[in-house]
MDAnalysis code that builds the backbone (N, CA, C; Angstrom):
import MDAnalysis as mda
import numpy as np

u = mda.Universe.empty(555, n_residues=185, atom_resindex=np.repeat(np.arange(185), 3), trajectory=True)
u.add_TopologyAttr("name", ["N", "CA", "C"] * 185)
u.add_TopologyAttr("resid", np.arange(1, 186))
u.add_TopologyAttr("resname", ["UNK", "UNK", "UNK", "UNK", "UNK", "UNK", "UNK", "UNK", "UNK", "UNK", "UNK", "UNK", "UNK", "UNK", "UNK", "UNK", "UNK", "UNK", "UNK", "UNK", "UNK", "UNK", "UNK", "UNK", "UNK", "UNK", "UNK", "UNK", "UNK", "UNK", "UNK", "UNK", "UNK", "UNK", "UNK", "UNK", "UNK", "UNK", "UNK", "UNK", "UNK", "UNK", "UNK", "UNK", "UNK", "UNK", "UNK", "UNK", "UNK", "UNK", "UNK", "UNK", "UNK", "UNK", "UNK", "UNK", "UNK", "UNK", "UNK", "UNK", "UNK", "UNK", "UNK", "UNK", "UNK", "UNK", "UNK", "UNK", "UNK", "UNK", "UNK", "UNK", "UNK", "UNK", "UNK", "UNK", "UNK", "UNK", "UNK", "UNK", "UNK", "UNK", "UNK", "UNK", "UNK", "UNK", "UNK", "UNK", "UNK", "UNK", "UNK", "UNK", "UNK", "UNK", "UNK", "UNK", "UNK", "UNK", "UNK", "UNK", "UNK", "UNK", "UNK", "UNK", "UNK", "UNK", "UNK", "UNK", "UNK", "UNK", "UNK", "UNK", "UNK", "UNK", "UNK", "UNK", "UNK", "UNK", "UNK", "UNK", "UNK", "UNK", "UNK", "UNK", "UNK", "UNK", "UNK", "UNK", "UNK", "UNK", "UNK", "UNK", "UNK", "UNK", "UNK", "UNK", "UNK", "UNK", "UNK", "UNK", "UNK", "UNK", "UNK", "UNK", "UNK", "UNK", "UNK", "UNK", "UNK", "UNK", "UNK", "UNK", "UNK", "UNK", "UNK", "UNK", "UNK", "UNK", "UNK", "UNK", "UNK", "UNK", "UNK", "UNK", "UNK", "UNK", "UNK", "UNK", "UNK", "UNK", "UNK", "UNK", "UNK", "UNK", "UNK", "UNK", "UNK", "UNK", "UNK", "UNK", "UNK", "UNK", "UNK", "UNK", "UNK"])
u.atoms.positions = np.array([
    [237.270, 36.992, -65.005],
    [237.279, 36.381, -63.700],
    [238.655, 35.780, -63.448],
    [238.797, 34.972, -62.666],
    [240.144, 34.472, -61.997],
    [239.979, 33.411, -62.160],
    [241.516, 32.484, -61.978],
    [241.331, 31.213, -62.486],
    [240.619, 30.366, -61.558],
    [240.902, 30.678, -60.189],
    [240.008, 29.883, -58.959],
    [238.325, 30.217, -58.798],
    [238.527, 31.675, -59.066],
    [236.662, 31.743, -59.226],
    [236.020, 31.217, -60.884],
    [237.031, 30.937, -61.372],
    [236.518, 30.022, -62.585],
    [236.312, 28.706, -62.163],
    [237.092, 28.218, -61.495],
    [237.028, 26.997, -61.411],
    [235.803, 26.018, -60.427],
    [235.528, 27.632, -59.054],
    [234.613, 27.363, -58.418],
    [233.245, 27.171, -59.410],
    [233.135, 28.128, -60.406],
    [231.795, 28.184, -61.186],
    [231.905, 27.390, -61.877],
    [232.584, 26.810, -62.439],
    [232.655, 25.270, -63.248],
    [232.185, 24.288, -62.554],
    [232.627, 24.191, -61.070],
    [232.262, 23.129, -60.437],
    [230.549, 23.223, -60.295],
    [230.038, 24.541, -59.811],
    [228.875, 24.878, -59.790],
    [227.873, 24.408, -61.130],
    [228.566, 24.581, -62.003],
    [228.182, 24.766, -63.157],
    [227.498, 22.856, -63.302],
    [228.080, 22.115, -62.464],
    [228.434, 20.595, -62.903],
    [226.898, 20.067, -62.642],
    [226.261, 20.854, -61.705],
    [225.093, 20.527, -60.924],
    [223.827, 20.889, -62.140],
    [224.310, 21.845, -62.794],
    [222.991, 21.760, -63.992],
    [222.247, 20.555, -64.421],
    [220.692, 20.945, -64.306],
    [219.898, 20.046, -64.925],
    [219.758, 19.715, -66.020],
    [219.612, 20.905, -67.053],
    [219.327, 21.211, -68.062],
    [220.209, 21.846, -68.685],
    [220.486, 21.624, -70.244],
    [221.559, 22.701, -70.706],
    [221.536, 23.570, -71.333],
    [222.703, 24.594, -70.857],
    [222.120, 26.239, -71.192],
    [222.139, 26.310, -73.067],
    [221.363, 27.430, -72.648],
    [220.736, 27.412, -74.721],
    [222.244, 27.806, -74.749],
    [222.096, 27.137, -76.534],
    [223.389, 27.573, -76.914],
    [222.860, 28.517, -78.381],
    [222.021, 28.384, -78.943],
    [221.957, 29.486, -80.226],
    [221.747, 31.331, -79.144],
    [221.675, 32.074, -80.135],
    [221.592, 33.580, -79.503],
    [219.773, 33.934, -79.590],
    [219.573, 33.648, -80.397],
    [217.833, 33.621, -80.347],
    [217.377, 33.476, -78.376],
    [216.950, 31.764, -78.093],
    [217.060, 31.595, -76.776],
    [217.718, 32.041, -75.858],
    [219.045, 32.480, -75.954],
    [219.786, 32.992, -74.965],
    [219.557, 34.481, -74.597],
    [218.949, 34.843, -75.839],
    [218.455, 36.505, -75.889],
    [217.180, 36.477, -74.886],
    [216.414, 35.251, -75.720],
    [214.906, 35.614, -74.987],
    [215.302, 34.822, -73.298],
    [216.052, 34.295, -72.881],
    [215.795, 34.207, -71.849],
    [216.503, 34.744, -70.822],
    [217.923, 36.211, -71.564],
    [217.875, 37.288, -70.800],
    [216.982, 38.375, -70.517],
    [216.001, 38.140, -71.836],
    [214.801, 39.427, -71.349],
    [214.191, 38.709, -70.897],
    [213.729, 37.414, -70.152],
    [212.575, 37.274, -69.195],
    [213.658, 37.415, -67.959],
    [214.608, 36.791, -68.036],
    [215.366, 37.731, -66.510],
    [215.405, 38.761, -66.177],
    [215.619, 39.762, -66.927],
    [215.897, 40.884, -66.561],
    [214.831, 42.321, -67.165],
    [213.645, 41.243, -67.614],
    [212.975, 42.060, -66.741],
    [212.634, 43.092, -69.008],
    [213.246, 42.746, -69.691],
    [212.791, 43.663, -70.528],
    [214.145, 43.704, -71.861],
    [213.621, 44.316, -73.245],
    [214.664, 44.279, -73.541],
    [216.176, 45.456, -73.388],
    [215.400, 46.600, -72.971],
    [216.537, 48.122, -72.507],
    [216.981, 47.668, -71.347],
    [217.107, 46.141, -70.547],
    [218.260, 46.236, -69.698],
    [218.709, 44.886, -70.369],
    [218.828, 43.871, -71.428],
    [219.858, 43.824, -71.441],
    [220.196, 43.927, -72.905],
    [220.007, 44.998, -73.464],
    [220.761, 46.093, -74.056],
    [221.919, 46.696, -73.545],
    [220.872, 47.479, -72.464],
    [222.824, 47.934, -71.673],
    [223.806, 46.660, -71.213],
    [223.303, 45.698, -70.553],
    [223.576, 44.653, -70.406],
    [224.692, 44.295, -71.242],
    [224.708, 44.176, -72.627],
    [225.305, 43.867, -73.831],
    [226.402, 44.340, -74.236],
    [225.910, 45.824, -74.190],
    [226.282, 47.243, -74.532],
    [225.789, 47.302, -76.261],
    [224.169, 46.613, -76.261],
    [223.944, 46.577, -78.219],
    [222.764, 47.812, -77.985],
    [222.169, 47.788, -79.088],
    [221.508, 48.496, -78.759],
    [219.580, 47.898, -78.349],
    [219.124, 48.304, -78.360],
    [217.663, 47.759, -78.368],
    [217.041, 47.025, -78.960],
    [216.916, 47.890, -80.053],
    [216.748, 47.143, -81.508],
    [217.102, 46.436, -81.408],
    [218.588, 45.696, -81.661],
    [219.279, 44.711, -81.902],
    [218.506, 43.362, -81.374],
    [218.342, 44.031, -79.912],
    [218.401, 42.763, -78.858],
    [216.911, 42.477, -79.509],
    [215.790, 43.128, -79.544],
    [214.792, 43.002, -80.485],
    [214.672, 42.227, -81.426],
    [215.724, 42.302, -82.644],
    [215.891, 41.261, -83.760],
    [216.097, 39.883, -82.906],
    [216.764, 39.616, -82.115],
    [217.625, 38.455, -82.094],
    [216.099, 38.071, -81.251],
    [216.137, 38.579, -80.303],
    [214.446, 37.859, -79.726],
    [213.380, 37.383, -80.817],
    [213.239, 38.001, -82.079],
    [212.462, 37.661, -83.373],
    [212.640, 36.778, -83.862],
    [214.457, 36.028, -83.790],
    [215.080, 35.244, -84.704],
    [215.063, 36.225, -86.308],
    [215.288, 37.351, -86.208],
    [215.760, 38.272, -87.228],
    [217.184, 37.973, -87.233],
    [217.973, 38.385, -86.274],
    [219.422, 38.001, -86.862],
    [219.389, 36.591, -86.223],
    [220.137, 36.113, -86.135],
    [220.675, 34.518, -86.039],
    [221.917, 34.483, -85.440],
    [223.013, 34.740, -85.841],
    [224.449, 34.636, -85.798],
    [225.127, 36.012, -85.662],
    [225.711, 36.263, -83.682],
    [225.745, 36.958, -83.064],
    [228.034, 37.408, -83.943],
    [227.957, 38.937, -83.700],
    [229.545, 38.896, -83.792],
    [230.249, 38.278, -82.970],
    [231.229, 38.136, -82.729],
    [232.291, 36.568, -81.938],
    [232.216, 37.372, -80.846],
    [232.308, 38.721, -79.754],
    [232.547, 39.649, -78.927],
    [231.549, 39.796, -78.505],
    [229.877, 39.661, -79.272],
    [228.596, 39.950, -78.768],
    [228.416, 38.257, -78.091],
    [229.032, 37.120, -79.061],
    [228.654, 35.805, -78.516],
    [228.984, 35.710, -77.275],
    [230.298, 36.159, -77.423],
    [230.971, 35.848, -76.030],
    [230.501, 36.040, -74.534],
    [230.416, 37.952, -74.642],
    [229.459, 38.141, -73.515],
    [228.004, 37.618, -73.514],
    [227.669, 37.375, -74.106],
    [226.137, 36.645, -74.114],
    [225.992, 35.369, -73.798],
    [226.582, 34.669, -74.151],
    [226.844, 33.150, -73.652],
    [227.565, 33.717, -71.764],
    [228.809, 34.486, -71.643],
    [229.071, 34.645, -70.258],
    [227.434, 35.011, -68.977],
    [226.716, 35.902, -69.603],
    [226.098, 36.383, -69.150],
    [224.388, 35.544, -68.682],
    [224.282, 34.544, -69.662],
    [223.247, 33.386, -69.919],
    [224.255, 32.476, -69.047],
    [225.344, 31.830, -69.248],
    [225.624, 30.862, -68.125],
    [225.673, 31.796, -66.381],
    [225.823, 32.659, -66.391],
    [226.219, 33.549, -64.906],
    [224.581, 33.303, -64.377],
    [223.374, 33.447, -65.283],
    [222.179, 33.707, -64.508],
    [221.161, 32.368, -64.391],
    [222.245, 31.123, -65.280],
    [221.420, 29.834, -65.626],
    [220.697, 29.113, -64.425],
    [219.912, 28.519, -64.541],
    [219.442, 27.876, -63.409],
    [220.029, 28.690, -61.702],
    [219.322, 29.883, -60.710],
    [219.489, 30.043, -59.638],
    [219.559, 29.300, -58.774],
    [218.821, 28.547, -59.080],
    [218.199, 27.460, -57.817],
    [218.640, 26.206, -57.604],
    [219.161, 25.608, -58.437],
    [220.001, 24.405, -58.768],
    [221.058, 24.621, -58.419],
    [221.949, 26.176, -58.440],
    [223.448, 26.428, -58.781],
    [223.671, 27.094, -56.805],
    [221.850, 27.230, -56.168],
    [222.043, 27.302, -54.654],
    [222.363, 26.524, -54.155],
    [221.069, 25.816, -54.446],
    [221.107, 24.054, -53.988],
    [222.697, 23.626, -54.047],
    [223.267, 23.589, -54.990],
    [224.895, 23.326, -54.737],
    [225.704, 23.485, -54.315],
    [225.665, 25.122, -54.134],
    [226.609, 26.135, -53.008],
    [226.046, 25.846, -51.522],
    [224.997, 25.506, -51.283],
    [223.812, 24.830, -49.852],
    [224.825, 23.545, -49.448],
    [224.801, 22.485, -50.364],
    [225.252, 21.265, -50.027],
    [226.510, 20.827, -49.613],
    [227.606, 21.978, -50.576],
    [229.367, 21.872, -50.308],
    [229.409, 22.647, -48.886],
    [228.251, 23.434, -48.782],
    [228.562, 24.572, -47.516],
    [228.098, 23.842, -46.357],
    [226.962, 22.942, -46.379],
    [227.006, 21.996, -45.339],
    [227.431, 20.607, -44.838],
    [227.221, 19.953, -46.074],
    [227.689, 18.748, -45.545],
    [228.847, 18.210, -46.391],
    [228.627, 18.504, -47.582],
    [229.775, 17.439, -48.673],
    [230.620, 18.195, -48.626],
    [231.105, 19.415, -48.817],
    [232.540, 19.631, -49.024],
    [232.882, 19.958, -50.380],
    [234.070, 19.952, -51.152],
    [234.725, 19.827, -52.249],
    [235.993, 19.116, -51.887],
    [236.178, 19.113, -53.637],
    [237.216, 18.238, -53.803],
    [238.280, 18.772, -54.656],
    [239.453, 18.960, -54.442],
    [239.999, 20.159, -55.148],
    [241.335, 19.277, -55.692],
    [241.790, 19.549, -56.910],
    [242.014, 18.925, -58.130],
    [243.320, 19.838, -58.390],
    [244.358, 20.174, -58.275],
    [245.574, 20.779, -58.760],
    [246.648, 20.131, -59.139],
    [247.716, 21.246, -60.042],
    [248.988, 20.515, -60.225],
    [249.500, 22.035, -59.962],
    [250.282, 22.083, -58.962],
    [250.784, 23.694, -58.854],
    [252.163, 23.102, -57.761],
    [253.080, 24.359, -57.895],
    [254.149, 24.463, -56.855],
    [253.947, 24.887, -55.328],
    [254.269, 24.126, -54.766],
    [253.260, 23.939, -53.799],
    [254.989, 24.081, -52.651],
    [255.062, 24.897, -51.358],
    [255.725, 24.484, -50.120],
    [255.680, 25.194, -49.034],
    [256.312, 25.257, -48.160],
    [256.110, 26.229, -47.075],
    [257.033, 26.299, -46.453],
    [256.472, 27.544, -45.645],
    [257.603, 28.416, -44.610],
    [257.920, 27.298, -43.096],
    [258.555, 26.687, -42.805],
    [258.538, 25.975, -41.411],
    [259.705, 26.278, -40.819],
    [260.288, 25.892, -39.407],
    [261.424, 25.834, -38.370],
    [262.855, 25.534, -39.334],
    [263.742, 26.140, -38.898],
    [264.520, 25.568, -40.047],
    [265.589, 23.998, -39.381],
    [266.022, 23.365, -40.638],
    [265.988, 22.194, -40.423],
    [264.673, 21.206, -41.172],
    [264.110, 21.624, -41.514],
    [262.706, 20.837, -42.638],
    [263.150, 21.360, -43.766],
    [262.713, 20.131, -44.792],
    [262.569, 20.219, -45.882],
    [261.523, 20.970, -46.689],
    [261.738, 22.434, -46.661],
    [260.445, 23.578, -47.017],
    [260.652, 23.517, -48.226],
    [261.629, 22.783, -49.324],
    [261.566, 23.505, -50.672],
    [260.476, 23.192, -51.285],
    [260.306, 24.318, -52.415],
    [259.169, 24.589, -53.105],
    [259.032, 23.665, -54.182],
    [258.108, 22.796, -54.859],
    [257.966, 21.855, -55.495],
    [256.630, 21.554, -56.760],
    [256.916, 20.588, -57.835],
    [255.384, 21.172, -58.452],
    [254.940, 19.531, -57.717],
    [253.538, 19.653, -57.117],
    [252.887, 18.404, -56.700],
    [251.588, 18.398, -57.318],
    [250.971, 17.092, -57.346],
    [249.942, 16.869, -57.931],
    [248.789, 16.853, -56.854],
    [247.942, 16.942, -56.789],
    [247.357, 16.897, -55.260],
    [245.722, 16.753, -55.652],
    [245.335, 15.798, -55.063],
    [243.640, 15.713, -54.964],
    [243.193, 15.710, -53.360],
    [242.301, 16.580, -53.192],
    [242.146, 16.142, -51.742],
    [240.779, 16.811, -51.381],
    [240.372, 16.510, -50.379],
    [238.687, 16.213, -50.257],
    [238.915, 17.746, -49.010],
    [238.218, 18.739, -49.343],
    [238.429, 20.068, -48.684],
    [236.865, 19.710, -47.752],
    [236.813, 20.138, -45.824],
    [235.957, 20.453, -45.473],
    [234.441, 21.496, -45.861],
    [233.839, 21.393, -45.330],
    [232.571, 22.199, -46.225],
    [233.017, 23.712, -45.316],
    [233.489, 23.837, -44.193],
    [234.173, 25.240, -44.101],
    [235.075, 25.823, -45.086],
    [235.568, 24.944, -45.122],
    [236.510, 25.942, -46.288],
    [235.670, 26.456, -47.759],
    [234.854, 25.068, -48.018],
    [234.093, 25.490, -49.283],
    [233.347, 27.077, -48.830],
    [232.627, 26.995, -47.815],
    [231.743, 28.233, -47.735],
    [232.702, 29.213, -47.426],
    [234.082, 29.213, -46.983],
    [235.248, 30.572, -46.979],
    [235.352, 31.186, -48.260],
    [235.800, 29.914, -49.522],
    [235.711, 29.801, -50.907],
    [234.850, 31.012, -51.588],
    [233.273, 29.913, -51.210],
    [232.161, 30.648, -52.063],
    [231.822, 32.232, -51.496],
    [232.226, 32.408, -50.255],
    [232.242, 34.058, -49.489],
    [232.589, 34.320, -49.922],
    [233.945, 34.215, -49.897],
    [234.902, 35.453, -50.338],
    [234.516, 35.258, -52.140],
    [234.055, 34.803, -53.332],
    [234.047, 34.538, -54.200],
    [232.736, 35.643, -54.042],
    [231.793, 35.487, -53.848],
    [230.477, 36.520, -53.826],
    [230.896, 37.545, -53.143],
    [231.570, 37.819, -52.026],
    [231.852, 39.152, -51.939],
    [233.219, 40.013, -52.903],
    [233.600, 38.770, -53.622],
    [234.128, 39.546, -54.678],
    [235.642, 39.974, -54.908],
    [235.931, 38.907, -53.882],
    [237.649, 38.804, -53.592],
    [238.585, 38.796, -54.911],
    [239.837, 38.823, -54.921],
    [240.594, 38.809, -55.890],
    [241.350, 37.397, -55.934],
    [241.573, 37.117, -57.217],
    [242.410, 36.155, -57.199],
    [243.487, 35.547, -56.335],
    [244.093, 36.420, -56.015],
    [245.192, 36.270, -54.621],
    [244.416, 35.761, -53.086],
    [243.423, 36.670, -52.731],
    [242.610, 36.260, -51.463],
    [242.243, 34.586, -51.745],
    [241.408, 34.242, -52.745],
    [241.366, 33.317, -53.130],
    [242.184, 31.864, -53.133],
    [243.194, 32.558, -53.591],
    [244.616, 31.369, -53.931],
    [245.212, 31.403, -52.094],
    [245.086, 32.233, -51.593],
    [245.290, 32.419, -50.276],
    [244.416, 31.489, -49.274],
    [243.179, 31.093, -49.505],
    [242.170, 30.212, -48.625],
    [242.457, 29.358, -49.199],
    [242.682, 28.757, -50.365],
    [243.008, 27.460, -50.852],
    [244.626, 27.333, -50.214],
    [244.984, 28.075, -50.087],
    [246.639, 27.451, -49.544],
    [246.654, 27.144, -47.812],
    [245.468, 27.590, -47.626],
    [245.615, 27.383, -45.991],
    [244.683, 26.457, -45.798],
    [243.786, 25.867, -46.524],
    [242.679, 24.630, -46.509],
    [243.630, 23.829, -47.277],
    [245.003, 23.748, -47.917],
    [245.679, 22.698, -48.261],
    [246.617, 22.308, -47.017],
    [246.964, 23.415, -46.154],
    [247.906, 23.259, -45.378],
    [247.202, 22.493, -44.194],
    [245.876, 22.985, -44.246],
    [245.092, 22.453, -42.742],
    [245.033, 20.649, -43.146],
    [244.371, 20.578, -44.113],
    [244.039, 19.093, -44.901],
    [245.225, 18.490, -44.882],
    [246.050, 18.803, -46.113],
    [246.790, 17.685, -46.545],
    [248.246, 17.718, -45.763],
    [248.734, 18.990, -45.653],
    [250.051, 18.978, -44.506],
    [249.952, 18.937, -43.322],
    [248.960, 19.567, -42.612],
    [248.842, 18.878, -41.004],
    [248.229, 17.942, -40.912],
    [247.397, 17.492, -41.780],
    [246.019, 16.305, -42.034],
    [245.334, 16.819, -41.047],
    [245.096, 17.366, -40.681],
    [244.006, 17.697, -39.570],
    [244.302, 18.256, -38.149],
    [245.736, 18.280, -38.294],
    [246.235, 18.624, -36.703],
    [247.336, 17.440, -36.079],
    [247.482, 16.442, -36.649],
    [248.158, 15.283, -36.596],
    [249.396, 15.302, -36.898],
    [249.976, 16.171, -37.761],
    [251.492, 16.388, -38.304],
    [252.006, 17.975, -38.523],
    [252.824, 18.103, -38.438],
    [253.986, 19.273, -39.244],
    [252.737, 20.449, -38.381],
    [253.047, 20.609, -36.843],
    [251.936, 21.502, -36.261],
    [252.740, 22.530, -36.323],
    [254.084, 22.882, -36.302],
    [255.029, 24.207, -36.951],
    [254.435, 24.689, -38.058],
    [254.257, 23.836, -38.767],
    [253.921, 24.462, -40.194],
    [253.754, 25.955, -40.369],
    [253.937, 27.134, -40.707],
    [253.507, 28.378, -40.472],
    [252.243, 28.639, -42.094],
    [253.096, 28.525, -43.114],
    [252.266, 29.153, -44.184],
    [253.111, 28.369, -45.058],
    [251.433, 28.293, -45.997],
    [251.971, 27.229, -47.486],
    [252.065, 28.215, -48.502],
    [252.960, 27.995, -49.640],
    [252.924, 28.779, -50.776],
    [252.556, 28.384, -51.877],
    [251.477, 28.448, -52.479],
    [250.421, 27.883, -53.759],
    [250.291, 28.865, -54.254],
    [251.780, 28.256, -55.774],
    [252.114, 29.322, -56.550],
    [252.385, 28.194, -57.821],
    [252.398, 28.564, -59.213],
    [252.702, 28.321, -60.712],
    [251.754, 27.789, -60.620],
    [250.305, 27.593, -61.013],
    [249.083, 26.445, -60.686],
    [248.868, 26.614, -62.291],
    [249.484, 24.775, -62.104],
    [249.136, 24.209, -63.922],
    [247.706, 24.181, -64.203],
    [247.493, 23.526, -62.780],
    [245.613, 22.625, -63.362],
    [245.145, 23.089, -62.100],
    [244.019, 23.134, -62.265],
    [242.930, 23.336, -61.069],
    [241.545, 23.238, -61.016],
    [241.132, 22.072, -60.802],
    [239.275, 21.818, -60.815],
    [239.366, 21.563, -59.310],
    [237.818, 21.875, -58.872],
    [237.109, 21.954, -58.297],
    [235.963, 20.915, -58.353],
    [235.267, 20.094, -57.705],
    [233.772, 19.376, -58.054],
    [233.295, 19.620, -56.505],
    [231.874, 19.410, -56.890],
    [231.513, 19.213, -54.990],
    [230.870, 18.034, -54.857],
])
């Protein structure tokens, strides 16, 4: 994934009730009640049947580091639906996010302004439009760039025009080298 659609699912992630199994036993058995059986997530895996079989038994125990990996990815991606809506529901209507960077941050303006490019620290409380631009384009599956692209124009709307109040030249921000980046809603 990308570092911004990571960061969106982290934030998502914050809203959990309960916490996701962490041995492979549970995490096995509660991809086969998702999905329905153990030959899909076998392919799922890419193990074989059997396998996924043992580990539902507690026959094996202790998954290879490459099988953990995707398995733990794949158990947090399907954890709690309904909790992780409920969250994407709430930033999309009323609360918003809050977006957390340290990146080089400037923009294109009239010349005569001070456009140079800079690393800034920046916290700032993003409208719930932008969150639901975010989580769209994130489910329909955008790329990292589209991404880093709505966050640079929900920084420019927010924190450089504040709302329409300043720097209304402004043309386009450039949100580029990004040290840090969380997300919460």
């Amino acid at each position: 994934m990308s570092l911004i659609g990571d960061g969106l699912e982290k934030a998502v992630q914050k809203a959990f009730t309960r916490p996701v199994p962490r041995s492979a036993g549970p995490q096995m058995r509660y991809l086969v009640k998702q999905l329905g059986g153990t030959r899909a997530v076998a392919q799922l895996l890419r193990v074989s049947q059997r396998t996924v079989e043992r580990y539902v038994r507690n026959q094996i125990r202790k998954p290879r580091p490459d099988l953990a990996v995707r398995l733990e990815r794949e158990v947090r991606k399907r954890w709690q639906p309904r909790v992780r809506a409920r969250a994407r529901a709430k930033a999309v209507s009323t609360g918003g996010m809050v977006i957390d960077t340290r990146a080089r941050m400037g923009y294109t303006a009239p010349i005569g302004s001070t456009d140079q490019d800079r690393i800034r620290h920046l916290t700032v409380a993003l409208p719930p439009h932008y969150a639901a631009r975010l989580f769209d384009a994130q489910e329909a599956g955008a790329s990292d760039a589209r991404l880093q692209e709505i966050a640079a124009e929900a920084l420019r709307d927010v924190y450089f025009q504040d709302g329409g109040r300043r720097a209304g030249s402004l043309e386009e921000v450039r949100f580029t080298d990004i040290e840090h980046l969380e997300f919460d809603l």
